[in-house]
PDBQT receptor file of N, H, CA, C and O in Angstrom, charges set to zero:
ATOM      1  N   UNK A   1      38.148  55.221   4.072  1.00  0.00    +0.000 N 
ATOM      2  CA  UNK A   1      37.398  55.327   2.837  1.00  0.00    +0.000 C 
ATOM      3  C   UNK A   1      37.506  54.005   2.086  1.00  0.00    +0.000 C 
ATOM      4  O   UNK A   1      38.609  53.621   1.698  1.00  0.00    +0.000 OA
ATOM      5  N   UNK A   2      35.981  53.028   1.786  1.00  0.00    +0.000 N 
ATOM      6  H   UNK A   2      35.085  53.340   2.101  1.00  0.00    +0.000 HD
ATOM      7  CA  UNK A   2      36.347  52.034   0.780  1.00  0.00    +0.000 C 
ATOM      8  C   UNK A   2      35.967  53.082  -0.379  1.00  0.00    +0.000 C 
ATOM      9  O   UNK A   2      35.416  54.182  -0.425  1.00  0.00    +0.000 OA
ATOM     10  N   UNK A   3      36.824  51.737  -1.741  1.00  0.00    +0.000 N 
ATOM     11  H   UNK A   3      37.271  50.843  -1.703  1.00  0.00    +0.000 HD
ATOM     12  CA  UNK A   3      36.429  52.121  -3.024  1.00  0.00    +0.000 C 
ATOM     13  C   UNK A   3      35.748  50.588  -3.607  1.00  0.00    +0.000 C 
ATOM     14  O   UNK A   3      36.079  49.512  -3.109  1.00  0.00    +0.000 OA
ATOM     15  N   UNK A   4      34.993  50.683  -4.464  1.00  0.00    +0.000 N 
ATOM     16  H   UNK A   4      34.723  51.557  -4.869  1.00  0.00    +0.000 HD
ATOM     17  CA  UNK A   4      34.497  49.140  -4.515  1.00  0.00    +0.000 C 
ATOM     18  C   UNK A   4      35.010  49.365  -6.323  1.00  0.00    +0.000 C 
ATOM     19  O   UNK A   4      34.735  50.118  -7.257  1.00  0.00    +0.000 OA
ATOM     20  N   UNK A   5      35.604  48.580  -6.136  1.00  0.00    +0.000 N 
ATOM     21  H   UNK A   5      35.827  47.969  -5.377  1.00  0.00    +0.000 HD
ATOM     22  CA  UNK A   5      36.096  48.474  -7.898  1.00  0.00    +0.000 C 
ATOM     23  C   UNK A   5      35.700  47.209  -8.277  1.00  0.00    +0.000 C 
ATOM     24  O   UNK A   5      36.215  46.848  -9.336  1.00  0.00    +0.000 OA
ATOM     25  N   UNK A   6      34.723  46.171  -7.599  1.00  0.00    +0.000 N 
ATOM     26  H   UNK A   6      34.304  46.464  -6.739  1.00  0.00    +0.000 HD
ATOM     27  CA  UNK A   6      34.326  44.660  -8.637  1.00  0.00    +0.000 C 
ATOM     28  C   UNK A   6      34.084  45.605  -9.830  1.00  0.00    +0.000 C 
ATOM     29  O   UNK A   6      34.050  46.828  -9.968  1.00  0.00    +0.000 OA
ATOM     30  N   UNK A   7      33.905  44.380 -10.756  1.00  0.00    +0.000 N 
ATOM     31  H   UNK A   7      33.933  43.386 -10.644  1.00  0.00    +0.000 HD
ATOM     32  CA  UNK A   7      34.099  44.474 -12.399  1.00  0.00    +0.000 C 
ATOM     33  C   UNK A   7      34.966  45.305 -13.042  1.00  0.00    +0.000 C 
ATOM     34  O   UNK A   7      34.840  45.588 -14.233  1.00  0.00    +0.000 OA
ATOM     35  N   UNK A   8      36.137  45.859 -12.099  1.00  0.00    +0.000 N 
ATOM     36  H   UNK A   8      36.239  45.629 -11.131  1.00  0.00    +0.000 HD
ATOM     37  CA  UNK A   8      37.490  46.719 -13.046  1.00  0.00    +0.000 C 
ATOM     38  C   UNK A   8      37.899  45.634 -12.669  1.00  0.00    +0.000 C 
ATOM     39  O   UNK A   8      37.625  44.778 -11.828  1.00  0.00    +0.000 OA
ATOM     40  N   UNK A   9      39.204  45.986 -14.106  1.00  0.00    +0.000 N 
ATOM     41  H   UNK A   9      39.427  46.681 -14.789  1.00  0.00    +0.000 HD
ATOM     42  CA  UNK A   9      40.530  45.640 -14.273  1.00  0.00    +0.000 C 
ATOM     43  C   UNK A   9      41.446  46.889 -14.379  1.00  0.00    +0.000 C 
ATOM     44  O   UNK A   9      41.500  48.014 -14.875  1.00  0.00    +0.000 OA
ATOM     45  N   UNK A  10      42.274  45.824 -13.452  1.00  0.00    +0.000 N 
ATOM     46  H   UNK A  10      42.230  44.910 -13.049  1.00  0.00    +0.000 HD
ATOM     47  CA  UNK A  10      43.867  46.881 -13.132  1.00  0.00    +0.000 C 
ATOM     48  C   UNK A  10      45.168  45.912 -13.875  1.00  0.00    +0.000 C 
ATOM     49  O   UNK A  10      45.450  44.714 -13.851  1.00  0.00    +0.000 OA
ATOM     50  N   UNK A  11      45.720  47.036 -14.478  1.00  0.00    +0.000 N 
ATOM     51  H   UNK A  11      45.491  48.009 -14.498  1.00  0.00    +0.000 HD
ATOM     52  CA  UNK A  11      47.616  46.839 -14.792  1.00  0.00    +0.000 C 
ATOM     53  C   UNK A  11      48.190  47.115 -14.337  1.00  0.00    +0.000 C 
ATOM     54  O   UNK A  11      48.630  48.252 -14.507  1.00  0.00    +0.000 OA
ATOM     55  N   UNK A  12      48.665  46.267 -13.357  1.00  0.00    +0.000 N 
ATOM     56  H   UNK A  12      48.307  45.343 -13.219  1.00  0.00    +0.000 HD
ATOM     57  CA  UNK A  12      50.157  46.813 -12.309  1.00  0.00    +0.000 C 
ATOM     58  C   UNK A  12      51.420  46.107 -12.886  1.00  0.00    +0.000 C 
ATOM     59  O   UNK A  12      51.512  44.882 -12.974  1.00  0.00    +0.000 OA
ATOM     60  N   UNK A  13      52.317  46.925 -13.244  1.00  0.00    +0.000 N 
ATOM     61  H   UNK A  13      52.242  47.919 -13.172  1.00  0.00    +0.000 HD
ATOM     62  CA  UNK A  13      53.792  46.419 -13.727  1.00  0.00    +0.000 C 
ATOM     63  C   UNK A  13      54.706  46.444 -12.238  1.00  0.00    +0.000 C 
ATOM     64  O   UNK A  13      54.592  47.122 -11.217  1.00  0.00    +0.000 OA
ATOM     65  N   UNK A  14      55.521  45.515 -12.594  1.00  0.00    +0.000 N 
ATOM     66  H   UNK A  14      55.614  44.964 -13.423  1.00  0.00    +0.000 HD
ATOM     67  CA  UNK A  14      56.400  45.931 -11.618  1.00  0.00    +0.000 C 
ATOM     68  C   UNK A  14      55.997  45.161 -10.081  1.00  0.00    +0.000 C 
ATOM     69  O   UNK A  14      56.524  45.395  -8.993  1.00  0.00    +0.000 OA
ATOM     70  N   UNK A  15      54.742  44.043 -10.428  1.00  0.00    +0.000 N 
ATOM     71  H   UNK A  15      54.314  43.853 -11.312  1.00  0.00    +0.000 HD
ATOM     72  CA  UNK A  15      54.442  43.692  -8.994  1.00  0.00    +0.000 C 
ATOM     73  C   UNK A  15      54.451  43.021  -7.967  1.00  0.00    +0.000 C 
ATOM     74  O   UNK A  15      53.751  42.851  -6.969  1.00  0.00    +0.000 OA
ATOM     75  N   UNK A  16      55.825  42.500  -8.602  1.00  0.00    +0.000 N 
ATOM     76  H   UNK A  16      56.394  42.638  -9.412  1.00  0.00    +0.000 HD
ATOM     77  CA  UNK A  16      56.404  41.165  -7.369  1.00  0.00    +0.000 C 
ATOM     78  C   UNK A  16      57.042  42.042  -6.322  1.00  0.00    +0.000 C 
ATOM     79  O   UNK A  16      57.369  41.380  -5.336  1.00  0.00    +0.000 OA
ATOM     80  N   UNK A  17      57.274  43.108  -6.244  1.00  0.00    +0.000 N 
ATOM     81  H   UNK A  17      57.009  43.646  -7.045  1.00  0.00    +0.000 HD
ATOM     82  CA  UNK A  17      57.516  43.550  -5.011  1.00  0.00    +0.000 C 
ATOM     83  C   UNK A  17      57.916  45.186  -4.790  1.00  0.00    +0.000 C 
ATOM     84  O   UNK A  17      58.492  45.851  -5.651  1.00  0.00    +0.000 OA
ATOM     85  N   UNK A  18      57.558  45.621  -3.660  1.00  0.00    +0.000 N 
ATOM     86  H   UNK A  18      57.090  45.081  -2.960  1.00  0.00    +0.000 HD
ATOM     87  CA  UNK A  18      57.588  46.300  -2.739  1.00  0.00    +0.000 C 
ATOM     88  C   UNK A  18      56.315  47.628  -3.571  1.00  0.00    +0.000 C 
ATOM     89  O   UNK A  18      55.257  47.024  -3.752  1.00  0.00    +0.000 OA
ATOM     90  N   UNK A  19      56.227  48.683  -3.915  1.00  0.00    +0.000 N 
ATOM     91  H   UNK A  19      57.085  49.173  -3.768  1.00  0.00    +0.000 HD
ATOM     92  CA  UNK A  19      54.875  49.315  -4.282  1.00  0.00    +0.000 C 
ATOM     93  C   UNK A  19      54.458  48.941  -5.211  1.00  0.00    +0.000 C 
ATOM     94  O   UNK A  19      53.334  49.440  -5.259  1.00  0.00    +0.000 OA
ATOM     95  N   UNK A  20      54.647  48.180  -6.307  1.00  0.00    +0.000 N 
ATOM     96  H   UNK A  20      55.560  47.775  -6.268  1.00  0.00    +0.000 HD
ATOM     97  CA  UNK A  20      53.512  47.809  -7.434  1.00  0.00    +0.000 C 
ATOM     98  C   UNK A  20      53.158  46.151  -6.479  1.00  0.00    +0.000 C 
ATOM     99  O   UNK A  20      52.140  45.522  -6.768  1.00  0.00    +0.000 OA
ATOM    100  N   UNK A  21      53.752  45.831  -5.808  1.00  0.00    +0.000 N 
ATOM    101  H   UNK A  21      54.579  46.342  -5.574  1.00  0.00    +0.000 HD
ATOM    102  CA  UNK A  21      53.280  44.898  -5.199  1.00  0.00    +0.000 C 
ATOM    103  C   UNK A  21      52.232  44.964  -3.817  1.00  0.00    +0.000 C 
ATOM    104  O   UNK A  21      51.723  43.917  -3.419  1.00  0.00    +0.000 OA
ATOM    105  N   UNK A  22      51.983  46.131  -3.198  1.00  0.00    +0.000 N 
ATOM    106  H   UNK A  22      52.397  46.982  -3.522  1.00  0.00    +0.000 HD
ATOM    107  CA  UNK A  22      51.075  46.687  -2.581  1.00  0.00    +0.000 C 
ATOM    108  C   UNK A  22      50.438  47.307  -3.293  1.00  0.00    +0.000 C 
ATOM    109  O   UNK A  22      49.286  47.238  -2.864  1.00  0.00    +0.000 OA
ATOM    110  N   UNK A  23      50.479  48.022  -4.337  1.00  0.00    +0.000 N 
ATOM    111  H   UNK A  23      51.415  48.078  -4.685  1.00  0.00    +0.000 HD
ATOM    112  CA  UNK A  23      49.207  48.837  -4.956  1.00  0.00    +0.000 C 
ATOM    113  C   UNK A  23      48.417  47.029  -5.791  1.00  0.00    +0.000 C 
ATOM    114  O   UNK A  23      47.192  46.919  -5.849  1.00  0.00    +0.000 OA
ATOM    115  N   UNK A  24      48.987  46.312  -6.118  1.00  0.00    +0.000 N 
ATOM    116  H   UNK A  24      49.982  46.402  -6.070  1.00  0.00    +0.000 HD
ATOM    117  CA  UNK A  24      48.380  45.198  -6.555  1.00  0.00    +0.000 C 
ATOM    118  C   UNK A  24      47.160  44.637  -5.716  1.00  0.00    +0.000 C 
ATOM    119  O   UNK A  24      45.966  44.698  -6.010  1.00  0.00    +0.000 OA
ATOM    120  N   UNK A  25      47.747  44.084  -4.612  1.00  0.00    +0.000 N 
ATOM    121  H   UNK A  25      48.717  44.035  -4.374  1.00  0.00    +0.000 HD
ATOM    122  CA  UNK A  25      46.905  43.404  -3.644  1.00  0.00    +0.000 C 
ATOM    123  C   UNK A  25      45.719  44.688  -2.955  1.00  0.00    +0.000 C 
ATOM    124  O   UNK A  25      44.550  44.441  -2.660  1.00  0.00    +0.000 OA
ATOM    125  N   UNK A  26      46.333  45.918  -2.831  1.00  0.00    +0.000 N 
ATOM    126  H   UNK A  26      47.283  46.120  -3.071  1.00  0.00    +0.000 HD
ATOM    127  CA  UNK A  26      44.979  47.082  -2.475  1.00  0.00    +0.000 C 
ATOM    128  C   UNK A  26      44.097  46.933  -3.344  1.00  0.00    +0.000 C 
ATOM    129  O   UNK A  26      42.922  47.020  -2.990  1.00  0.00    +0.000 OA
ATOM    130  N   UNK A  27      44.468  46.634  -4.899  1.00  0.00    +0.000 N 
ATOM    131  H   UNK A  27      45.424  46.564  -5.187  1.00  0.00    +0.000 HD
ATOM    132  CA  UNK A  27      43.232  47.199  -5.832  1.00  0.00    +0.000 C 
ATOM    133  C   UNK A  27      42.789  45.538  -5.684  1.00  0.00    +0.000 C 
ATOM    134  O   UNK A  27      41.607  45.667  -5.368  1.00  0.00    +0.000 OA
ATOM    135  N   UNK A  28      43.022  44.205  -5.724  1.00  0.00    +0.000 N 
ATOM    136  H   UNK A  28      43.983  44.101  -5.981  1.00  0.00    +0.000 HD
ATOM    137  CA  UNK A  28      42.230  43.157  -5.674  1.00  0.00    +0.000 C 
ATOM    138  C   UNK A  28      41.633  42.932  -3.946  1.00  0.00    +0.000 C 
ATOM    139  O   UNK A  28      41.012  41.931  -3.589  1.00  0.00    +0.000 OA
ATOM    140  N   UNK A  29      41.918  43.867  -3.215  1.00  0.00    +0.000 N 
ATOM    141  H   UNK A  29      42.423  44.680  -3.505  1.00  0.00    +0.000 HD
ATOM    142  CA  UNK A  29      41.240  44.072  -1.996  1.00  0.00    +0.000 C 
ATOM    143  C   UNK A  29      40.147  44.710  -2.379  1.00  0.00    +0.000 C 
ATOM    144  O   UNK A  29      39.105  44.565  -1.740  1.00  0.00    +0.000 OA
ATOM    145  N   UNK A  30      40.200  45.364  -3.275  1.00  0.00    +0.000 N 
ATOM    146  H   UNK A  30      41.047  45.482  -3.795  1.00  0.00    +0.000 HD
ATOM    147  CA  UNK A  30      38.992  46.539  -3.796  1.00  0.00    +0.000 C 
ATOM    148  C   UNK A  30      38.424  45.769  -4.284  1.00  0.00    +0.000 C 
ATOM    149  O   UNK A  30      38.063  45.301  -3.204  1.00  0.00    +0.000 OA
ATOM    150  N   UNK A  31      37.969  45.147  -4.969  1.00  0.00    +0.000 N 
ATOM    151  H   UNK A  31      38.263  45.526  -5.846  1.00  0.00    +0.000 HD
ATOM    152  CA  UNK A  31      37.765  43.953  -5.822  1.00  0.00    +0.000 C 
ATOM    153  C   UNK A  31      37.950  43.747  -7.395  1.00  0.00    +0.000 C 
ATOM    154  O   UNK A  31      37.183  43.185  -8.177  1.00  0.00    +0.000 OA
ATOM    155  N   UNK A  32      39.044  44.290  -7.615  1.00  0.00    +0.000 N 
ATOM    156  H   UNK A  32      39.667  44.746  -6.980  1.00  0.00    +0.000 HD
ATOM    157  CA  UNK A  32      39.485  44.620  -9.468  1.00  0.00    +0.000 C 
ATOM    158  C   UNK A  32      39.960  43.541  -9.551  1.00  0.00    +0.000 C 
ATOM    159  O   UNK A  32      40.419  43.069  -8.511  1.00  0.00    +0.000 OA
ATOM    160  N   UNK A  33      40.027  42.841 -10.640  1.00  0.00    +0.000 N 
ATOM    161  H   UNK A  33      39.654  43.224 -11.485  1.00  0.00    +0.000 HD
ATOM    162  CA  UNK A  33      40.746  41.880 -11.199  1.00  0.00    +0.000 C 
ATOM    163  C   UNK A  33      41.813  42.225 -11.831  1.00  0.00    +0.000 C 
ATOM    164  O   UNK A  33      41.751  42.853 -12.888  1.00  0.00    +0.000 OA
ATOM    165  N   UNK A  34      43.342  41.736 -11.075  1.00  0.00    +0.000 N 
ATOM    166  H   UNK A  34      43.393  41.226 -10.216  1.00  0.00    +0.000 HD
ATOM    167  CA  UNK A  34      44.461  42.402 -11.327  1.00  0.00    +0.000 C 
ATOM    168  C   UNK A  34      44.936  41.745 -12.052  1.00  0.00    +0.000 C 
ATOM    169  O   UNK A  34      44.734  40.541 -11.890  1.00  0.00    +0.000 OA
ATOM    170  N   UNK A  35      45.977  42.270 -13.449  1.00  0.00    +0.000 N 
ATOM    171  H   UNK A  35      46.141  43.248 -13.580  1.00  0.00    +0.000 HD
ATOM    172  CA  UNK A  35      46.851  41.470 -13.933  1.00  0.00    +0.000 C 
ATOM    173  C   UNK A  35      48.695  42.265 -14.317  1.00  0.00    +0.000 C 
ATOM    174  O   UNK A  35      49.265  42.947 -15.168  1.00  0.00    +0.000 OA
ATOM    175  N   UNK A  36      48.900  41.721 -13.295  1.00  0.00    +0.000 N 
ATOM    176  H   UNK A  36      48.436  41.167 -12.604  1.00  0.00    +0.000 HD
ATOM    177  CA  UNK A  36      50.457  41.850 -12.924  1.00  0.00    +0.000 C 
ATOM    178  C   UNK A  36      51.782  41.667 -13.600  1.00  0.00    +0.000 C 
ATOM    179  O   UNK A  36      52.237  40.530 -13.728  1.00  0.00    +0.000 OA
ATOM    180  N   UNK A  37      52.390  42.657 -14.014  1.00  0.00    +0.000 N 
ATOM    181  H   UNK A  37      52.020  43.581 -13.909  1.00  0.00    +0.000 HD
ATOM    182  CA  UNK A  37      54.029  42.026 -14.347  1.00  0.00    +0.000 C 
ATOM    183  C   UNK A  37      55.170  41.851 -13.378  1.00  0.00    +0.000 C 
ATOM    184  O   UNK A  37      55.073  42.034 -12.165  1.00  0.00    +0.000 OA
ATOM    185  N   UNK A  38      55.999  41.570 -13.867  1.00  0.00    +0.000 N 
ATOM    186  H   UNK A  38      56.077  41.421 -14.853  1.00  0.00    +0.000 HD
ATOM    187  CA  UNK A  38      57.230  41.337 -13.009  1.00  0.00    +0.000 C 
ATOM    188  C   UNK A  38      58.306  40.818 -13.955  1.00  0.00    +0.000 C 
ATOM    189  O   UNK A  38      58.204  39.997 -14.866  1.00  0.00    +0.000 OA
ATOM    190  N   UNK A  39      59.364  41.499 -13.514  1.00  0.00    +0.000 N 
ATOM    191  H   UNK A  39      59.447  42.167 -12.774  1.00  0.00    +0.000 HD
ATOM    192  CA  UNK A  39      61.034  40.997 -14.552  1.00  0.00    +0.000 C 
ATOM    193  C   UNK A  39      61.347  39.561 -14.331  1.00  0.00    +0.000 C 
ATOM    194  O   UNK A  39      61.904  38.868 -15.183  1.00  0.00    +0.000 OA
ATOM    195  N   UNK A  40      60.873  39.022 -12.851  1.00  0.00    +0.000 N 
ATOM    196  H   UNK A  40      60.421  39.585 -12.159  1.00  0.00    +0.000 HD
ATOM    197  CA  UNK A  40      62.360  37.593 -13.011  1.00  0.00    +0.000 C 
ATOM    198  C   UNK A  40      62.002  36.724 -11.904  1.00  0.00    +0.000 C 
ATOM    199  O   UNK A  40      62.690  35.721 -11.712  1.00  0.00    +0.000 OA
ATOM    200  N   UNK A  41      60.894  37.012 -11.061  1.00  0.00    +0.000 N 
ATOM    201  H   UNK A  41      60.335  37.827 -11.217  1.00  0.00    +0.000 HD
ATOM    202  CA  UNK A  41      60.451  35.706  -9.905  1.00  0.00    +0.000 C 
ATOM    203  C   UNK A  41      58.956  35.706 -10.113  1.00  0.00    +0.000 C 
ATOM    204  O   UNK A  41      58.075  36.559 -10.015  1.00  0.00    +0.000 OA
ATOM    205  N   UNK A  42      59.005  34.348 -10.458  1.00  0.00    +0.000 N 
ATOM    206  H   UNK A  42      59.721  33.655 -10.537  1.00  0.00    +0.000 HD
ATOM    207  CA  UNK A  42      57.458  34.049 -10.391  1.00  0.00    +0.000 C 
ATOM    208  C   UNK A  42      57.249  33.948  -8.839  1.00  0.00    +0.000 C 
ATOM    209  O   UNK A  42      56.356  34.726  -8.505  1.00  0.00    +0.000 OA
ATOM    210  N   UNK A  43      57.787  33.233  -7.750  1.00  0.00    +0.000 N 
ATOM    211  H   UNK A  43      58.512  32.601  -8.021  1.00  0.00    +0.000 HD
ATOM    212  CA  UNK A  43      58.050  33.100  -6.688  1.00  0.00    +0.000 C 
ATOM    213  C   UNK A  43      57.652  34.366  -5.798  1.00  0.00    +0.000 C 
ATOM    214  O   UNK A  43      57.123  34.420  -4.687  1.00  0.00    +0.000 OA
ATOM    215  N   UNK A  44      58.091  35.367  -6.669  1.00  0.00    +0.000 N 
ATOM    216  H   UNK A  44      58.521  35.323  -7.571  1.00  0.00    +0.000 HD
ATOM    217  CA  UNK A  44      57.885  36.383  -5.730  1.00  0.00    +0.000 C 
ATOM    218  C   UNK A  44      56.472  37.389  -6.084  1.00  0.00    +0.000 C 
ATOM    219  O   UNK A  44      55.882  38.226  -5.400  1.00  0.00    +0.000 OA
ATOM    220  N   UNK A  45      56.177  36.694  -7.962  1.00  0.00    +0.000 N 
ATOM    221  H   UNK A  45      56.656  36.014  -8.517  1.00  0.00    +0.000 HD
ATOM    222  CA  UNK A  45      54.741  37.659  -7.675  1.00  0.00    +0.000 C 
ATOM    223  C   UNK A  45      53.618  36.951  -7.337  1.00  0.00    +0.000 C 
ATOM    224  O   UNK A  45      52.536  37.494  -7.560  1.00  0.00    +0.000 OA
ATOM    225  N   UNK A  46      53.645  35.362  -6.623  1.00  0.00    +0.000 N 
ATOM    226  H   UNK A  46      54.524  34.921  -6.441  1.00  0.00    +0.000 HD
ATOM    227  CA  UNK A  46      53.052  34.485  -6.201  1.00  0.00    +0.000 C 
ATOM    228  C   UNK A  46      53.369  35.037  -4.535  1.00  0.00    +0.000 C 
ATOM    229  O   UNK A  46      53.067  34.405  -3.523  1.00  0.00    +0.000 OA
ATOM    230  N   UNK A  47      53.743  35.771  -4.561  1.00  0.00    +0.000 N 
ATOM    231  H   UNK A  47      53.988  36.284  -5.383  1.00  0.00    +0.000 HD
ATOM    232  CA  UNK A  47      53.884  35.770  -2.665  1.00  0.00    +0.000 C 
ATOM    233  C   UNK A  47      55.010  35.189  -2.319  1.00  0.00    +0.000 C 
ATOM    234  O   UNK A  47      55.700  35.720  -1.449  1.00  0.00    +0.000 OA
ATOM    235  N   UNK A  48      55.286  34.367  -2.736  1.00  0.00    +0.000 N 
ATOM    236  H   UNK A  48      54.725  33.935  -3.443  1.00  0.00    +0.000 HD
ATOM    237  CA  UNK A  48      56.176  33.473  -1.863  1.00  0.00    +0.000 C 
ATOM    238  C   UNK A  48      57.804  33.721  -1.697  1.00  0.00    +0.000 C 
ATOM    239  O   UNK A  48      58.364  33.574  -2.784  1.00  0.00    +0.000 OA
ATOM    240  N   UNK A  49      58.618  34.025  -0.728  1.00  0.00    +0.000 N 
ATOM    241  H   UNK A  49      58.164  34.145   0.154  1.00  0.00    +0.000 HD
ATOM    242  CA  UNK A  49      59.994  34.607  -0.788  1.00  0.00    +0.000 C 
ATOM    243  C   UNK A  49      61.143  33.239  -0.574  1.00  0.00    +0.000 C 
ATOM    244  O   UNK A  49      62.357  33.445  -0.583  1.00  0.00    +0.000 OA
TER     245      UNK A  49
């Protein structure tokens, strides 16, 4: 099943890693424009480990 979400916006807290960090990248797979928190690695809500 797609969902086509261009022109939403999503709030995912929590999304440098492990499920707010997959529900993140699903909904900008969808095409929402995500905007993300995270406590303490930029590093890590950039992807990068």
């Amino acid at each position: 099943m797609q969902i086509d979400l261009t022109g939403k916006k999503a709030l995912v807290t929590g999304a440098s890693r492990g499920l707010g960090r997959a529900i993140a990248l699903s909904l900008a797979r969808a095409g929402a424009d995500v905007v993300i928190t995270y406590e303490k690695s930029v590093d890590k809500a950039r992807g990068r480990r």
